[in-house]
BALOBA-1460 file (C-alpha; in Angstrom, 3 decimals):
// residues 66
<rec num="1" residu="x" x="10.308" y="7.048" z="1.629"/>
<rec num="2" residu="x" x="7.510" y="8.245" z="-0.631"/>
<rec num="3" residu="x" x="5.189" y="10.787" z="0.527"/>
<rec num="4" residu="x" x="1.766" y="8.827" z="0.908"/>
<rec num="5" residu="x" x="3.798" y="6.273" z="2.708"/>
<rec num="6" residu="x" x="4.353" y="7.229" z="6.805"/>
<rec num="7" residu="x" x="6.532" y="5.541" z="9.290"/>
<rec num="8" residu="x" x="4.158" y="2.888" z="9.329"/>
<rec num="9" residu="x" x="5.667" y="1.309" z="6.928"/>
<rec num="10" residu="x" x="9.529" y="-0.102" z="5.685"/>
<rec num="11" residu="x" x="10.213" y="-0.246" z="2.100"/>
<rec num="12" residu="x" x="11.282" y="-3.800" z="1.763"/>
<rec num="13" residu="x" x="13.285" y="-5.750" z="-1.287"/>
<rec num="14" residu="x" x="11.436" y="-8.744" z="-2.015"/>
<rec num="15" residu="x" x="12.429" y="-11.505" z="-4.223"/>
<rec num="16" residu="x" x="9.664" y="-12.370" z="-6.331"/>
<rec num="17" residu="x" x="7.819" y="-15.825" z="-7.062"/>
<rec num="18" residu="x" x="9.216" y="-15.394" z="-11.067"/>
<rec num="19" residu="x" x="12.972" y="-14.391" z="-10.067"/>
<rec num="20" residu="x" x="12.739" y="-10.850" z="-10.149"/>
<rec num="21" residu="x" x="13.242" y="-8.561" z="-7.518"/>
<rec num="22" residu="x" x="10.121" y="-6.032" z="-6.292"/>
<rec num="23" residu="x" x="9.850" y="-3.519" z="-3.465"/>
<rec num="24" residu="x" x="7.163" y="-3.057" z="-1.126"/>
<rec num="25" residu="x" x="6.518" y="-1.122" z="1.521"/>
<rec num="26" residu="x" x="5.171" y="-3.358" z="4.386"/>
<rec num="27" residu="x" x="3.688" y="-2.435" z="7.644"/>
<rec num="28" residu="x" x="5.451" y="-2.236" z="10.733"/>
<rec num="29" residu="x" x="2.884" y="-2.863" z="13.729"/>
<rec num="30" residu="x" x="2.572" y="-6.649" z="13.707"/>
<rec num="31" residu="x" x="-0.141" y="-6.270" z="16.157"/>
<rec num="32" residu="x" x="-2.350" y="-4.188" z="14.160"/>
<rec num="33" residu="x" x="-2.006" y="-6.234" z="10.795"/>
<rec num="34" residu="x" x="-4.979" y="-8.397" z="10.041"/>
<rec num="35" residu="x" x="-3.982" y="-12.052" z="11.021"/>
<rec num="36" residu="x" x="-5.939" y="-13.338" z="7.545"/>
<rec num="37" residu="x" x="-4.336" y="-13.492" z="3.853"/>
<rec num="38" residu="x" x="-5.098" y="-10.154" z="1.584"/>
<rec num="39" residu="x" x="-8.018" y="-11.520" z="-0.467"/>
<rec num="40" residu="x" x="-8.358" y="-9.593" z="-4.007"/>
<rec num="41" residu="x" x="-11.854" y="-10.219" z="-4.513"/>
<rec num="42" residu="x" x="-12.752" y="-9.189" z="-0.608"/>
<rec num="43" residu="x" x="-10.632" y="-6.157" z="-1.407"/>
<rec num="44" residu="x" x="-12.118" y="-5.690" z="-4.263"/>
<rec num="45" residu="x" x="-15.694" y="-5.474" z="-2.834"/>
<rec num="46" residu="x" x="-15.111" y="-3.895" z="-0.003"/>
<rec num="47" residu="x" x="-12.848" y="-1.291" z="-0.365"/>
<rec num="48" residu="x" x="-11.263" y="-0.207" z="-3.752"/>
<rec num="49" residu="x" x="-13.749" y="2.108" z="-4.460"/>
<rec num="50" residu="x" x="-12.176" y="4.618" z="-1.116"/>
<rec num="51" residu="x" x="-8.860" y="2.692" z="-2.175"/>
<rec num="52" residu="x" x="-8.793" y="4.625" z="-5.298"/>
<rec num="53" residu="x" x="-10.939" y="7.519" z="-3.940"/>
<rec num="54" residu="x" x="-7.770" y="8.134" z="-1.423"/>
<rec num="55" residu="x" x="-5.051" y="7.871" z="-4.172"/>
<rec num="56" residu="x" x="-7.111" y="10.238" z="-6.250"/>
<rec num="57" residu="x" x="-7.299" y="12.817" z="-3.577"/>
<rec num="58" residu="x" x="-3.506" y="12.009" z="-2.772"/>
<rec num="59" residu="x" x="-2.365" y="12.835" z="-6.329"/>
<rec num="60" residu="x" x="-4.543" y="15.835" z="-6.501"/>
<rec num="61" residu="x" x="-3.057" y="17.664" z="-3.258"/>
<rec num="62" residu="x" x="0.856" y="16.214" z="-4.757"/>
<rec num="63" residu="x" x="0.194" y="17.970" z="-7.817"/>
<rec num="64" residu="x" x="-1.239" y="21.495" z="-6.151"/>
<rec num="65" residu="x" x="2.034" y="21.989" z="-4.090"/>
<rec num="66" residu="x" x="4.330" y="21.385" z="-7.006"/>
């Protein structure tokens, strides 16, 4: 399991609409998952600005304890 990802999530294999095979990791907690479809754009708007903000951050405190 990577490091930013928690036991909130399961790396999955998925097969992918081209043929080739990905990974993801996927949340665990049906019941806290948002019921609509991931929307780039909304995403986009709303929240890749902390998105990348948090990876940022992430990478920073990674790269300190190696």
């Amino acid at each position: 399991m990577a490091t930013f990802e928690d036991d909130a999530y399961e790396l999955r294999q998925l097969t992918l609409t081209d043929g080739h095979n990905g990974s993801a990791y996927i949340w665990t907690n049906a019941d806290e998952a948002s019921p609509e479809d991931w929307d780039p754009a909304r995403f986009e708007a709303q929240h890749l600005s902390t998105y990348v903000q948090r990876c940022l951050d992430w990478r920073r405190l990674y790269m300190a304890r190696r």
